[in-house]
C-alpha positions as CSV (number, residue, x, y, z in Angstrom):
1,X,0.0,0.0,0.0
2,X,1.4,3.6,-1.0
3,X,2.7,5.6,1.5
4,X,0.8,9.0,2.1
5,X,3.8,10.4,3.7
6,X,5.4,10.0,0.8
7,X,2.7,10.8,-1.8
8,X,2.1,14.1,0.5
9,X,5.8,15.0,-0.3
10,X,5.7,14.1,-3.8
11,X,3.0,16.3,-4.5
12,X,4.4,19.3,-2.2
13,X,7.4,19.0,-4.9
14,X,5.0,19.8,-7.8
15,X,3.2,22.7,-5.7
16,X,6.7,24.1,-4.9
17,X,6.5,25.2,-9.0
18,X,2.6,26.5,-8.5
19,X,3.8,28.4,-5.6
20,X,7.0,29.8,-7.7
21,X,4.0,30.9,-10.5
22,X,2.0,32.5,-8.2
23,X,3.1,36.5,-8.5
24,X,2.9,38.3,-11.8
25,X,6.1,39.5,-11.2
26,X,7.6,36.5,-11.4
27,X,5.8,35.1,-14.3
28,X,6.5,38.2,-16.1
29,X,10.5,37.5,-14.9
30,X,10.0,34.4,-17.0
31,X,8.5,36.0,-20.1
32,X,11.6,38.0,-20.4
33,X,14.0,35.0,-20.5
34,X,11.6,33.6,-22.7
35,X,13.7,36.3,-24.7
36,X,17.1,34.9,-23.9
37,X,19.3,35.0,-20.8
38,X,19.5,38.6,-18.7
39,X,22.0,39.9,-15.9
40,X,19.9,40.9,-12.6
41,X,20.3,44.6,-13.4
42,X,18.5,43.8,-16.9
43,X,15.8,42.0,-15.5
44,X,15.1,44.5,-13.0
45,X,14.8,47.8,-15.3
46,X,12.8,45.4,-17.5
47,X,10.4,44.3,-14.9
48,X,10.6,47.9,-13.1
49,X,12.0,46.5,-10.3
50,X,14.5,47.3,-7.3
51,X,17.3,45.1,-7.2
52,X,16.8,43.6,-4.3
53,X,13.4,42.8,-5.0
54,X,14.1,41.3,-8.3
55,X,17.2,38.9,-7.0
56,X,14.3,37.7,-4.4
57,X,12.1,36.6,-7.3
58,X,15.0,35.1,-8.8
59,X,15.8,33.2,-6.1
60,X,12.5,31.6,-5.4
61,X,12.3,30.8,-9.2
62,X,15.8,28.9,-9.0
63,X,15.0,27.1,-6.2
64,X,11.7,25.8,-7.9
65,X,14.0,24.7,-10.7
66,X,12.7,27.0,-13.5
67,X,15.4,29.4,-13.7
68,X,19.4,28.7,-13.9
69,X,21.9,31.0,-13.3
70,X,25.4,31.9,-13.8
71,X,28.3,34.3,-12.6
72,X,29.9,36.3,-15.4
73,X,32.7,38.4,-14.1
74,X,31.0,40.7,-11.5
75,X,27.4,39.6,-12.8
76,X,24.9,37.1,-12.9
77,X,22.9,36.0,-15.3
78,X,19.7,33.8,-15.6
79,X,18.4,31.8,-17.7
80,X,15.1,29.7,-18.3
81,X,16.0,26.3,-17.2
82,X,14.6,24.5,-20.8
83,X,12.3,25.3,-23.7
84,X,9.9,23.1,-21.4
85,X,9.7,26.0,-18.7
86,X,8.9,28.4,-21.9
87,X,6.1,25.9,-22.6
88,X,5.0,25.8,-19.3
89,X,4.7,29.7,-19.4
90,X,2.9,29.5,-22.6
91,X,0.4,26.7,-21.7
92,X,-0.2,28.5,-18.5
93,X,-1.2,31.6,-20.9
94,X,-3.3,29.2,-22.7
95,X,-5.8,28.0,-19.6
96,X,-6.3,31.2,-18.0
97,X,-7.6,32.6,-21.0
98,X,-9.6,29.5,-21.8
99,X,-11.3,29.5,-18.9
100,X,-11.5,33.3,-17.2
101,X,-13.4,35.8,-19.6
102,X,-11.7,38.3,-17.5
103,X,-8.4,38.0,-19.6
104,X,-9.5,39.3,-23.0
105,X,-11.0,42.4,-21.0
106,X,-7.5,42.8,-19.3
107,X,-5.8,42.0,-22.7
108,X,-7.8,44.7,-24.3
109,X,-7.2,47.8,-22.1
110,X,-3.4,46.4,-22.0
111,X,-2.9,46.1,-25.5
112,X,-5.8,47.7,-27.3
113,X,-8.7,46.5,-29.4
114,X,-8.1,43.1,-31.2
115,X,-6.3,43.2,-34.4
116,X,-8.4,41.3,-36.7
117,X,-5.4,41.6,-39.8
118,X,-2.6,39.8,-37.6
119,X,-0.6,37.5,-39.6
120,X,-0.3,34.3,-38.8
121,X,3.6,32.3,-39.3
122,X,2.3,30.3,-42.7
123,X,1.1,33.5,-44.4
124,X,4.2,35.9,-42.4
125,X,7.0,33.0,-43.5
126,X,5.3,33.0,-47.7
127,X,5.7,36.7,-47.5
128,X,8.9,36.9,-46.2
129,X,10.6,33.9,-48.5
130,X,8.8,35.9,-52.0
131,X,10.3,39.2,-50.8
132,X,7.0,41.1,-50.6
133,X,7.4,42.2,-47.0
134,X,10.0,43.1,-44.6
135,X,10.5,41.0,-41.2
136,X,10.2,43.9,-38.3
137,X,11.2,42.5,-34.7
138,X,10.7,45.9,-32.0
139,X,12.1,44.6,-29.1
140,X,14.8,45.4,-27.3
141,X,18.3,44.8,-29.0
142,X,19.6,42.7,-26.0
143,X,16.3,40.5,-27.1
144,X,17.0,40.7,-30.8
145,X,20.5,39.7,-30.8
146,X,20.2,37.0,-28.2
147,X,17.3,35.4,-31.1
148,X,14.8,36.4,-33.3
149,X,13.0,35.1,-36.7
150,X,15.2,34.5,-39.8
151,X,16.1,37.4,-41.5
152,X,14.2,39.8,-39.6
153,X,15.6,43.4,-39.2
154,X,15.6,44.6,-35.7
155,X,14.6,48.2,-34.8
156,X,13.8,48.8,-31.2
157,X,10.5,50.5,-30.6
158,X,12.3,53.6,-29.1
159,X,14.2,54.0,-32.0
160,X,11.5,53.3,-34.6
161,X,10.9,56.7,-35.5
162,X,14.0,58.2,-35.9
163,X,14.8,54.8,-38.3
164,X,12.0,54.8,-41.0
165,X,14.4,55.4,-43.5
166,X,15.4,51.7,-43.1
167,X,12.5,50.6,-43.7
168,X,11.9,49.3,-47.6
169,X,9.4,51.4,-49.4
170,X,8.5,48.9,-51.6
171,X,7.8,46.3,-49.1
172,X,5.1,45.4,-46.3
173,X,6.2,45.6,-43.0
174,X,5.2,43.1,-40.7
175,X,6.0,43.5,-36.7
176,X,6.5,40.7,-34.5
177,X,8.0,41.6,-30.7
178,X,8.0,38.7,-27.7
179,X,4.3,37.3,-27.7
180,X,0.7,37.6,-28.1
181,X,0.9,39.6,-24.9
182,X,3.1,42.1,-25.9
183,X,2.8,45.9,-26.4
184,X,5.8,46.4,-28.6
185,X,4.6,45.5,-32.0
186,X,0.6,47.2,-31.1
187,X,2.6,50.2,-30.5
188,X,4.8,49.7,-33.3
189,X,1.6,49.7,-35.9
190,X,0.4,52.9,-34.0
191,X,3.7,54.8,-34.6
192,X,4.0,53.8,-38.5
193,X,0.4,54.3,-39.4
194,X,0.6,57.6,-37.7
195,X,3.6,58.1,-40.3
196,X,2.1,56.7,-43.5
197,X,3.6,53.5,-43.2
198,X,0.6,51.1,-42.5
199,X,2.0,47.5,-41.0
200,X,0.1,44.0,-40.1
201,X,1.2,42.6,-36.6
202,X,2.7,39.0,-36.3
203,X,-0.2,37.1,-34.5
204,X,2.5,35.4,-32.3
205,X,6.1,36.4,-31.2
206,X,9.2,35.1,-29.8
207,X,7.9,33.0,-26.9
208,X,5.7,30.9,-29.7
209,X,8.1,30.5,-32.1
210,X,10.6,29.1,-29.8
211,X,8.1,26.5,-27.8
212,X,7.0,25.6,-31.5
213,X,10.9,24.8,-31.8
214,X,11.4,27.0,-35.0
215,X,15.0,27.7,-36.0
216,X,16.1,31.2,-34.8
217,X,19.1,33.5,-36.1
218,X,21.5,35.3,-33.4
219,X,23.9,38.4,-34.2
220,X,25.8,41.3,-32.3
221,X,23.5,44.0,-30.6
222,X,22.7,46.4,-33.1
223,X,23.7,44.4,-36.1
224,X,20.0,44.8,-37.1
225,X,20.2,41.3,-39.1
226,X,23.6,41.7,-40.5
227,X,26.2,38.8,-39.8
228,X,23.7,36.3,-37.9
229,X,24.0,33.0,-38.0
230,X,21.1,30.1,-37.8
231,X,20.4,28.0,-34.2
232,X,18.2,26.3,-32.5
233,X,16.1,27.4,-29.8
234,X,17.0,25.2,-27.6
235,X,20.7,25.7,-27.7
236,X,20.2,29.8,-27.4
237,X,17.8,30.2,-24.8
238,X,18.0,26.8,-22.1
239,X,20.7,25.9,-19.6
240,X,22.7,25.1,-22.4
241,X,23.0,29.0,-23.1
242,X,26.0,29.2,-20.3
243,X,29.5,28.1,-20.6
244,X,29.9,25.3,-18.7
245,X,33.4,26.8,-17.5
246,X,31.6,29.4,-16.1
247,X,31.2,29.0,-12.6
248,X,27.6,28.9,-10.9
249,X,26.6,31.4,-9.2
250,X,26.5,31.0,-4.9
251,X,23.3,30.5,-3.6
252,X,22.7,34.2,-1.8
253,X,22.2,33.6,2.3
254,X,18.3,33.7,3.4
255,X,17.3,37.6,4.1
256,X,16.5,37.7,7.7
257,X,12.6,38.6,7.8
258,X,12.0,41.9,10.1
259,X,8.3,42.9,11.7
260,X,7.5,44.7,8.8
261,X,8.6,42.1,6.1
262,X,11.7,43.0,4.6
263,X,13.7,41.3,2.5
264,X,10.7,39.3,1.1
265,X,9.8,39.2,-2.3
266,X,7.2,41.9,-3.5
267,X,4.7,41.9,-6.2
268,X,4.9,45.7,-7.1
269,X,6.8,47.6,-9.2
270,X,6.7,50.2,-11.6
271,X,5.9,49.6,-15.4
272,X,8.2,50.8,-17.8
273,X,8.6,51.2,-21.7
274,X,11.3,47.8,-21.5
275,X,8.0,45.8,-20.1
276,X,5.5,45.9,-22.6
């Protein structure tokens, strides 16, 4: 007969990853490295976070085993622990939308009214490969050189107007950023129709394309396309991402917990234009 001892402590192992989930701070930690790997200080001005607050996060996602990290130099950098934890963000994405009506109404007033003319990847891949439209990824250009879509030319949203130039005329444009819950590319469509250049939206960004495990392209920041080369999502964004020579980062001591809560992670934080 089964021990319930030991059933009880298998299943507080699985709650130990519900728990992790349960602050949108930290899920939207993971949607970032979804992106690619980040230092602390990233992830904090990313997340509008202190950098305190944001090491707590981190440290509650590592110890639930869906985050990795690494020490470079002075720094350390995390990583999603597998394409399976970028799944597991997506899928959670999936359910709550299925089932609580109150996520379109908060995808709405976050994002704006739904964009009946996104693309979906068949029809944004055909116009890519016959040269009628131009692949635009607005993320940041930490995001864009650590992956992004096959010859797509990376423009950050902040610097979208001052770059229209680059932009073929003779082309579509067609704006992806990291996922179907991301500002970047709505925004993006704002700012060029405002400027004559009317654009369709990728239906799905980054986070899709990588848990679909479709080949991605990596390059220098700011190469905006030029010299990339062709990997695999799994080898850019997982684990495998650090050197192995690199040494792992030391498990920071437990904050000591005062009357008034300090040193325990917080679910605040103030949004900023790296967030959307």
């Amino acid at each position: 007969m089964a021990d319930r001892a030991a059933k009880d402590a298998l299943f507080a192992e699985f709650a130990a990853v519900g728990k992790a989930l349960g602050s949108p701070k930290r899920l939207e930690l993971l949607d970032l490295l979804a992106q690619g790997s980040r230092s602390v200080d990233d992830l904090a001005r990313a997340a509008g976070l202190g950098l305190s607050t944001c090491s707590a996060h981190l440290q509650v996602l590592r110890e639930s085993g869906l985050v990795v990290s690494r020490r470079d130099g002075k720094r350390v950098r995390y990583a999603l622990a597998g394409d399976d934890v970028a799944a597991l963000w997506q899928a959670l994405r999936g359910v709550a939308a299925a089932h609580r009506p109150s996520v379109d109404a908060a995808g709405d007033a976050y994002l704006g009214a739904a964009d009946d003319a996104a693309v979906g990847v068949d029809e944004l891949l055909a116009a890519v490969q016959t040269g009628d439209a131009v692949l635009l990824d607005v993320r940041p250009e930490v995001e864009y050189a650590a992956g992004h879509l096959p010859g797509a030319l990376g423009i950050p949203l902040e610097q979208l107007a001052d770059r229209l130039a680059e932009l073929p005329a003779d082309r579509e444009v067609l704006v992806y950023c990291r996922g179907r819950y991301c500002a970047l590319a709505h925004d993006a469509l704002r700012l060029l129709a405002a400027r004559g250049r009317p654009a369709r939206r990728s239906r799905d960004g980054l986070l899709e394309w990588r848990v679909a495990g479709r080949p991605l392209e990596t390059s220098g920041p700011g190469c905006s396309g030029r010299a990339a080369s062709a990997v695999s999502s799994t080898a850019t964004w997982s684990a495998a991402v650090f050197d192995p020579a690199l040494p792992a980062a030391r498990p920071e001591p437990p904050r000591r917990r005062s009357r008034g809560g300090r040193g325990t992670p917080a679910t605040g934080g103030t949004r900023t234009s790296s967030s959307a």
